[in-house]
C-alpha atoms as one frame of an Amber mdcrd trajectory, in Angstrom:
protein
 -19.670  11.289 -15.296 -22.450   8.884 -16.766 -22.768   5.584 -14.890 -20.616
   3.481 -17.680 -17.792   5.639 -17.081 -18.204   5.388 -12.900 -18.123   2.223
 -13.537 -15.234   1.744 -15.609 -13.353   3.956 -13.261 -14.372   1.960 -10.004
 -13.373  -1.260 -11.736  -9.673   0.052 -13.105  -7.097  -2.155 -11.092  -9.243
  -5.163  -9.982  -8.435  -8.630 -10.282 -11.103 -11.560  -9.049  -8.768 -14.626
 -10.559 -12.189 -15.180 -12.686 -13.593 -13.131 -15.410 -17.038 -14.087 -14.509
 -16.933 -13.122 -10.758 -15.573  -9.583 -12.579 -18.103  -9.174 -14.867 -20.761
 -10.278 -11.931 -19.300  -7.262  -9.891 -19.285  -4.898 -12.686 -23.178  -5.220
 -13.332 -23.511  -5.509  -9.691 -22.113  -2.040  -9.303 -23.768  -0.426 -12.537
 -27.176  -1.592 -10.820 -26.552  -0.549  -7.694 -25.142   3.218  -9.309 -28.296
   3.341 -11.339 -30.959   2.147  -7.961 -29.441   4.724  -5.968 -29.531   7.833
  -8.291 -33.362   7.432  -8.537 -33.452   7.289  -5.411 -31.491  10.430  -4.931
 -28.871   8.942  -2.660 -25.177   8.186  -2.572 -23.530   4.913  -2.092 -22.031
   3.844   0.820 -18.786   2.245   0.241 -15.994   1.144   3.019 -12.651  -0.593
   3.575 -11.119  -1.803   7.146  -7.766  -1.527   8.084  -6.156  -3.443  10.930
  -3.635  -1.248  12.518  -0.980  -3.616  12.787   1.974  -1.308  11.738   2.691
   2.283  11.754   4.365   2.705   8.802   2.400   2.659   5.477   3.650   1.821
   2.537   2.671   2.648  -1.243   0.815  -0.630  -1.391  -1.352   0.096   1.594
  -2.597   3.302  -0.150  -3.996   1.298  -2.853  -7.769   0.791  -1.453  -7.360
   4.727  -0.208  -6.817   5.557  -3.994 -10.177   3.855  -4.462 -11.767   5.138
  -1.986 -11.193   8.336  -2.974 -12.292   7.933  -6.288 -15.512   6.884  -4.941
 -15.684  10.417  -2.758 -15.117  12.568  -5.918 -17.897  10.939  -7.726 -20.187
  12.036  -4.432 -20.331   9.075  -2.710 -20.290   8.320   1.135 -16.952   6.942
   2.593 -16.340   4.854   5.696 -13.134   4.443   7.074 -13.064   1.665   9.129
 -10.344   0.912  11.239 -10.096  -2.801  12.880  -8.673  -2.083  16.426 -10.832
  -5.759  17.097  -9.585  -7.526  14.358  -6.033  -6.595  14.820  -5.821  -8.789
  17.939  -6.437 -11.726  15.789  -4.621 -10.483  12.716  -5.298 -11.754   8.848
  -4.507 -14.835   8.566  -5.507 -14.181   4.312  -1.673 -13.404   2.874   0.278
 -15.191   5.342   1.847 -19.063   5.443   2.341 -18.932   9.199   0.487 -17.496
  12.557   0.592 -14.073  13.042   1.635 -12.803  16.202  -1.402 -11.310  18.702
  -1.109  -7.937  19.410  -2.118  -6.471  23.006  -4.976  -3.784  22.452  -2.590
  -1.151  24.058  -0.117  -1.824  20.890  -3.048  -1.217  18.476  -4.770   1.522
  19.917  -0.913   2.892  19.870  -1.364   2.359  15.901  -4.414   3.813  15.137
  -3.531   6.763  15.893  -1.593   7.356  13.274  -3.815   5.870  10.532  -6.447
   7.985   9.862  -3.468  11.079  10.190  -2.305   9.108   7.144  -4.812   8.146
   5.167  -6.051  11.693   4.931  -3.219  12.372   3.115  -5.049  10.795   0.110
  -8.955  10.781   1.607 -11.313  14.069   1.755 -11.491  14.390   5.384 -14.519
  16.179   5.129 -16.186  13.755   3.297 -14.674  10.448   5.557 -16.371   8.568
   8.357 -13.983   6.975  11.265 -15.712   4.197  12.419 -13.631   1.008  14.806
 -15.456  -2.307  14.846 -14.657  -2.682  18.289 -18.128  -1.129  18.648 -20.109
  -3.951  17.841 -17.673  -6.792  17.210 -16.820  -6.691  21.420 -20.545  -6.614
  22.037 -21.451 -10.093  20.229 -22.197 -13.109  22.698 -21.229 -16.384  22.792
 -24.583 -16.951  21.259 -24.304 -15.032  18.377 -20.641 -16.352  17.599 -22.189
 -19.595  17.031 -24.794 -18.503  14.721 -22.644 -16.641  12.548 -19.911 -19.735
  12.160 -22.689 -21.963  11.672 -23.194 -19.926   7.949 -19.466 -21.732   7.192
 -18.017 -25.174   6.679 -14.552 -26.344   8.066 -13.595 -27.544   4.697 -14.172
 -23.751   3.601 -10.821 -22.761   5.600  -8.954 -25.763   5.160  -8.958 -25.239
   1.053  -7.866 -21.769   1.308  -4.316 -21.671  -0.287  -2.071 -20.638   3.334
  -4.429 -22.455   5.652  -3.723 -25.501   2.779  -0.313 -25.205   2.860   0.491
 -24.906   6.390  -1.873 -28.048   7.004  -0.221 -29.924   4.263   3.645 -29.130
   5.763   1.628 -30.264   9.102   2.153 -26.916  10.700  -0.940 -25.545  13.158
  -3.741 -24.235  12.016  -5.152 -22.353  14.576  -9.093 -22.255  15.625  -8.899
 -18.469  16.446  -7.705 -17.655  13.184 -10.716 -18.840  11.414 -12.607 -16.385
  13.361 -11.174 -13.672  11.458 -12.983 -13.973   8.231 -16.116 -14.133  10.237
 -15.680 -10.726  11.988 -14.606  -9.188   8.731 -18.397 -10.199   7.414 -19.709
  -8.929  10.390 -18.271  -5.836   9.702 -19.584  -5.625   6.493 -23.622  -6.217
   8.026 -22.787  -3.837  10.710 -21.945  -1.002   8.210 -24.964  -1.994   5.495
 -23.180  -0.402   3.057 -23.221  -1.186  -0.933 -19.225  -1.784  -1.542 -16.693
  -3.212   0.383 -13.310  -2.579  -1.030  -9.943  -4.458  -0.508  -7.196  -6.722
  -2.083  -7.259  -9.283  -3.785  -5.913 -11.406  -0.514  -9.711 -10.220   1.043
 -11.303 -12.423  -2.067 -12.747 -14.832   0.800 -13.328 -12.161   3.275 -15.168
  -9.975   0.992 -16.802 -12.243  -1.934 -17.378 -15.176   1.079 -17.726 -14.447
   3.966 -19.090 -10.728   3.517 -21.834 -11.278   1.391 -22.997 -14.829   2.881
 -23.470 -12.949   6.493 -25.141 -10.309   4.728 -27.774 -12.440   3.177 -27.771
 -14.677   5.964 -29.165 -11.840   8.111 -31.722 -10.833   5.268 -29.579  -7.942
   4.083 -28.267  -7.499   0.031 -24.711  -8.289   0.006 -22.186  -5.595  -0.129
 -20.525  -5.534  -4.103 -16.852  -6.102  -3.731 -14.776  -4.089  -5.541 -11.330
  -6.560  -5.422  -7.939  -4.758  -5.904  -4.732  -6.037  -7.322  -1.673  -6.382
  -4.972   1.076  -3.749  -5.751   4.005  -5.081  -6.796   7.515  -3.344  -4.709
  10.174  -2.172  -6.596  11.662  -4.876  -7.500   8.170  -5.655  -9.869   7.637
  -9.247  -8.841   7.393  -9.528  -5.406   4.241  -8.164  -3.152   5.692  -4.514
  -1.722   6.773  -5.327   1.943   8.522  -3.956   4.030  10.431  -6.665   5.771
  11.358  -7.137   1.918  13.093  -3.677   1.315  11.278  -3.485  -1.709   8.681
  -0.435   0.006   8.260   2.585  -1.245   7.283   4.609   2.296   4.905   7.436
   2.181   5.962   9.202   5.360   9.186  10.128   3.382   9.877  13.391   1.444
   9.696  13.804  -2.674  12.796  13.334  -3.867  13.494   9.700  -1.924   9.627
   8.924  -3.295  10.093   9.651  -7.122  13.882   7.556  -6.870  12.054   4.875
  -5.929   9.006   5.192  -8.353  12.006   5.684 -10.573  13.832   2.806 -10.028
  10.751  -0.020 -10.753  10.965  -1.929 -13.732   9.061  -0.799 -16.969   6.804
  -4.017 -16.702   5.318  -2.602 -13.346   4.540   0.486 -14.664   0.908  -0.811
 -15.597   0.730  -1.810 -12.205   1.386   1.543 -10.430  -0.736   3.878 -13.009
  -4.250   1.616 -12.284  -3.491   1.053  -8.764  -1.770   4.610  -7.311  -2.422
   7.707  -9.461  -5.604   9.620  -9.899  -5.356   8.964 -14.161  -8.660   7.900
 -15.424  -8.843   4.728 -17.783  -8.541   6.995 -20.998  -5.117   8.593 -19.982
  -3.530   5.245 -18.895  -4.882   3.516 -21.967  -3.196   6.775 -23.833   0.028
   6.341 -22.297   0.601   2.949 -22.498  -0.207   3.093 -26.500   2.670   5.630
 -26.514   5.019   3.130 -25.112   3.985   0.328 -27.464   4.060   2.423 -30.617
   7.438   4.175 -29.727   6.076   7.532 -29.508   6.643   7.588 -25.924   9.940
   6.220 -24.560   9.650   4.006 -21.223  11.704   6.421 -19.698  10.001   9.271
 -19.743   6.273   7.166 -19.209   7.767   6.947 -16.145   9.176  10.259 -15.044
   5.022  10.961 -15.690   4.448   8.334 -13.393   6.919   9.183 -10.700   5.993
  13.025 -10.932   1.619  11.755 -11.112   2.574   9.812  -7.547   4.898  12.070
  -5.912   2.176  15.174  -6.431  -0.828  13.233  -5.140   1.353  13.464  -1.912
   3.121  16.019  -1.731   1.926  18.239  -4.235   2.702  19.787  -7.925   5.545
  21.715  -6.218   7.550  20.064  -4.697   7.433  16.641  -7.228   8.441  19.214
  -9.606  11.119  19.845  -7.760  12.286  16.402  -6.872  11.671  15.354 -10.914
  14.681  18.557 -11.771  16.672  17.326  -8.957  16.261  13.918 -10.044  17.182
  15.086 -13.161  20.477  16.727 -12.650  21.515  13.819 -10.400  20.974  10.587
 -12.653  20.981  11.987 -16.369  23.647  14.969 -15.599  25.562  13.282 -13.113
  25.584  16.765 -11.214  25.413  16.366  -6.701  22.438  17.786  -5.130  22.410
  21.443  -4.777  21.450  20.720  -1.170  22.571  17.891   1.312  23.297  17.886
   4.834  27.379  18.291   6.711  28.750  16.751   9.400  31.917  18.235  10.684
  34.750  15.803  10.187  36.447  14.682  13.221  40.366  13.595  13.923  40.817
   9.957  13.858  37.381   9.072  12.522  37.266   5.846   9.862  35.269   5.873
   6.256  32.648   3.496   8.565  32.782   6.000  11.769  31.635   8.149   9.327
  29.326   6.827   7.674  27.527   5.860  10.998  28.035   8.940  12.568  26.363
  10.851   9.205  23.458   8.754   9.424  24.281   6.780   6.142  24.390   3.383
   7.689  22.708   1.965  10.466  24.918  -0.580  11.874  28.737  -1.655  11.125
  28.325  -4.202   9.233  26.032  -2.243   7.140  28.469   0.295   6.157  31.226
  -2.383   5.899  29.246  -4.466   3.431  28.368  -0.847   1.390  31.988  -0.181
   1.113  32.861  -3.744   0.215  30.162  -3.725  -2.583  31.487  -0.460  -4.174
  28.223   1.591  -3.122  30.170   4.527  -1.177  31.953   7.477  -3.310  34.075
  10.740  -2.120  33.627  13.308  -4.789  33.282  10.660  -6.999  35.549   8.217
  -6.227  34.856   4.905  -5.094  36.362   4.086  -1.279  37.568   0.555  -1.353
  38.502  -0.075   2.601  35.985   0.870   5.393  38.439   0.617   8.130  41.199
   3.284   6.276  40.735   6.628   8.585  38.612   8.900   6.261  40.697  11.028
   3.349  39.563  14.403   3.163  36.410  16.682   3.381  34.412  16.329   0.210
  30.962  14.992  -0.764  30.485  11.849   0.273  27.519   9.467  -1.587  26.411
   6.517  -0.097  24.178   4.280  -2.795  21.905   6.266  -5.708  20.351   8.880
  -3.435  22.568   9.663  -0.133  24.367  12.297  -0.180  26.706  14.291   3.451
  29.042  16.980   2.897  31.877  16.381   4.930  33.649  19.010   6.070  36.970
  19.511   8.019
C-alpha cells in the first residue's frame, strides 16, 4: 500500500474538533511513514487501557480496530495496559470523581484484557507492556518536574473539570495527576503514535507530546478516534446506558443489535469497527444516497462485516439466515433452549426461572409493556399461573420452549 493510502487508512474515523490539528496529524504521520521506510524500520504505535471493567463493549474495540490496521501494514504494536493509572481513573469523559480502585480489583481485570483484545489484535505481532513498571518507580522529585511542564488553568478549562467547578462540586488534586502519567507513558514507550478517543484529545495532543519534548524526545503523532455511538445512535455506547453492544456474547445477539442501530449511525460503525478500507465505505454509502442500495440491506453488510471480524464468516452467516427467518419471515428459531414447566408456576415464575428476566419487577414491567408472547400471543397478566407449553418470546431476540 503506498504511503497516501496508509495514510488515508490510519486517518479513517478520527475527529480532532479542528481541521487544522487533523491536517497537522495527517502530514505528521505521512512524514513519519516516509522517515522510517528509509530507514528500513517499522513504526511503533501504542494505546493504554485502564482495566477498570471486565466487560468490553463494541466501543472499547474501537482503538483495537486501529491498532490492528497498523499491524497489517507491518508495523510494531504495544499494548499497554494501565494497572497504575487505573487507581486514579480518567477523569477525561466524566462530570464527577471516579471511584479508586484497590490494585487487587485491577490486577483482577487485566487479566481478562489482553484475552480480549486478541480477539481483534495479531498476538504474534502484540507487545503487553503495564506502566506500573516505570510509573511506580518515579520520585517525589520527578513528579514535580513533570507537573511543572503544566498550568492549573490548563485543567480548570477542560470541559468536566469546568463544569464540576462551575456547579461548585470538588475537583480533586489527584485527578490532575492522571493526564500527567498518561504523557509519561507516552516518553516511556518512545514510540511514533499514540492512539485513543477523542476524550484522550488533552492526554494525547497535551500532555503527551509536551512531556515528550520536554524531555528532548519528538512527540508521539496522535491518531484521535471518534466515540462510538450505542444503539440508540446519539448517546456514547455505555453500558450503565443499555445501549452496549457486548463482545463476549455469541453472533446472533451481536448482529440484532448491529441490526437494530439507526441508519444515521451506520457511518459511524463502518469507519470505526469493520476492517473496510476508505474505498468500500465511500462505495457503500454512495449506494445508499443514490438508491441503489437500500439502508436495509447496507446494514445487514454491516452487521454480517462486524459479527465475522469476531466470530468468523461462519457463524455471522449463520446468525444473518437466522436473523433472517426471525424478523423478515416471522418464523421462531430453529433452536432455543426448554425448561420443563412446573405445576403452579406464574407467567413471571417463569420467566425468572427460564432466565428471561432478572428480577420481578423486570418481568412484571415486560409483561405490562406487551414485550412477552406464547406462540405468538401476547400475555397480558404476569401474575395469571402460566397457560400451556409452547414457545415463549420474551422481547425481539429471547426465545424458551416450554414444555409440560
Amino acid at each position: 500500500m503506498e504511503i497516501n493510502e496508509q495514510v488515508a487508512l490510519l486517518m479513517q474515523g478520527t475527529e480532532y474538533g479542528d481541521e487544522a490539528m487533523k491536517a497537522a496529524m495527517a502530514a505528521e504521520l505521512r512524514d513519519r511513514l516516509v522517515e522510517a521506510q528509509k530507514e528500513g524500520r517499522p513504526l511503533k504505535i501504542y494505546c493504554g487501557y485502564d482495566p477498570r471493567t471486565t466487560d468490553l463493549h463494541l466501543g472499547h474495540t474501537v482503538t483495537m480496530r486501529k491498532l490492528r490496521q497498523f499491524q497489517e501494514l507491518g508495523h510494531e504494536v504495544t499494548f499497554l495496559i494501565g494497572n497504575y493509572t487505573s487507581l486514579i481513573g480518567d477523569p477525561s469523559d466524566k462530570d464527577k470523581l471516579r471511584p479508586l480502585l484497590t490494585p487487587e480489583q485491577v490486577q483482577a481485570n487485566a487479566r481478562t484484557y489482553a484475552e480480549q483484545a486478541f480477539r481483534i489484535l495479531d498476538p504474534e505481532k502484540t507487545r503487553i507492556r503495564y506502566n506500573a513498571e516505570w510509573l511506580s518507580q518515579l520520585s517525589f522529585a520527578e513528579l514535580i518536574q513533570l507537573a511543572s511542564n503544566f498550568t492549573i488553568q490548563q485543567f480548570l478549562t477542560r470541559e468536566n473539570f469546568k463544569l464540576r467547578w462551575e456547579k461548585n462540586e470538588a475537583v480533586y488534586l489527584h485527578e490532575t495527576f492522571y493526564a500527567i502519567m498518561q504523557g509519561y507513558d507516552a516518553y516511556a514507550l518512545r514510540c511514533d503514535v499514540q492512539v485513543g478517543g477523542t476524550d484522550q484529545l488533552f492526554n494525547i495532543m497535551t500532555a503527551a507530546r509536551k512531556i515528550m519534548t520536554a524531555k528532548g524526545e519528538k512527540p508521539n503523532i496522535g491518531v484521535i478516534l471518534s466515540i462510538l455511538p450505542g444503539t440508540d445512535g446519539v448517546v456514547k455506547m455505555s453500558k450503565s446506558l443499555g445501549n452496549h453492544i457486548p463482545i463476549n456474547t455469541n453472533a446472533e445477539d451481536m448482529y440484532g443489535k448491529v441490526m437494530s442501530i439507526p441508519d444515521m449511525a451506520m457511518p459511524s460503525f463502518s469507519r470505526l469497527v469493520t476492517r473496510w478500507s476508505p474505498a468500500e465505505i465511500a462505495a457503500l454509502e454512495k449506494g445508499v444516497k443514490d438508491g441503489t442500495l437500500h439502508p436495509r440491506d447496507a446494514k445487514m453488510k454491516l452487521a454480517l462485516e462486524i459479527v465475522s471480524a469476531f466470530y468468523g464468516e461462519e457463524l455471522a452467516q449463520a446468525a444473518q439466515e437466522s436473523f433472517i427467518r426471525l424478523f423478515q419471515q416471522h418464523d421462531n428459531p430453529e433452536e432455543m433452549p426448554e425448561f420443563k414447566l412446573e405445576a403452579g408456576q406464574s407467567v413471571v415464575d417463569v420467566m425468572i426461572a427460564a432466565g428471561l428476566a432478572s428480577t420481578r419487577s423486570e418481568a412484571r414491567r415486560l409483561v405490562e409493556q406487551k414485550g412477552v408472547k406464547l406462540d405468538g400471543e401476547v400475555l397480558g397478566n404476569p401474575q395469571e399461573a402460566f397457560p400451556h407449553a409452547g414457545v415463549l418470546q420474551v422481547g425481539k431476540r429471547r426465545f424458551v420452549r416450554v414444555v409440560a
